[in-house]
C-alpha angles and dihedrals in degrees: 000000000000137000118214126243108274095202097063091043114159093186129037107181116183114208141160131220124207121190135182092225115224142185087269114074103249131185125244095178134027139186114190130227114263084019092134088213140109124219122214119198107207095175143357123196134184127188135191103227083182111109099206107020144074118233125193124227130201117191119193142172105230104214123164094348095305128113111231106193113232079173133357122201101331122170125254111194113225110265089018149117132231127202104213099170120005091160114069117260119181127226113214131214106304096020131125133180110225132188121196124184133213084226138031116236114021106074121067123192133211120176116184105202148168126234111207133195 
């Protein structure tokens, strides 16, 4: 598993990744093994579309088959918003970047990221 070398890129593709989050920790954004691509996560938001209740988000990188907490059960307000990464972080070859809620149904994901090759 190897990134390529961001500084000779011949493609730069900006997307963005939008996920009901669940009890099950669930991936919003992959990249597979032997990709020869990098990822970078330019910004992850979660919001609580529950009108009354708290609901809690973990965030990992999923690496190896080890979770790695960006964030871990951290509080998002009802009716609120919650900045989870607002710096670039890059996801390798084989990473992926998972959010996993303590309820269904209250807490809404979006990821703006860059696929580079």
């Amino acid at each position: 598993m190897a990134a390529p070398n961001i500084v000779n890129v011949s493609t730069i593709i900006g997307r963005t990744a939008v996920q009901a989050v669940t009890t099950t920790a669930t991936a919003i954004v992959t990249n597979s093994a032997n990709s020869n691509k990098v990822f970078k996560v330019n910004a992850l938001y979660v919001s609580n579309v529950d009108g009354t209740n708290n609901a809690e988000i973990t965030v990992d990188i999923f690496r190896n088959s080890t979770a790695f907490r960006v964030a871990f059960t951290v509080v998002v307000p009802a009716d609120a918003t919650l900045d989870v990464i607002s710096k670039a972080i890059y996801l390798e070859e084989g990473d992926s970047l998972r959010l996993t809620a303590n309820v269904n149904g209250d807490l809404e994901a979006i990821c703006s990221y860059e696929e580079i090759s």
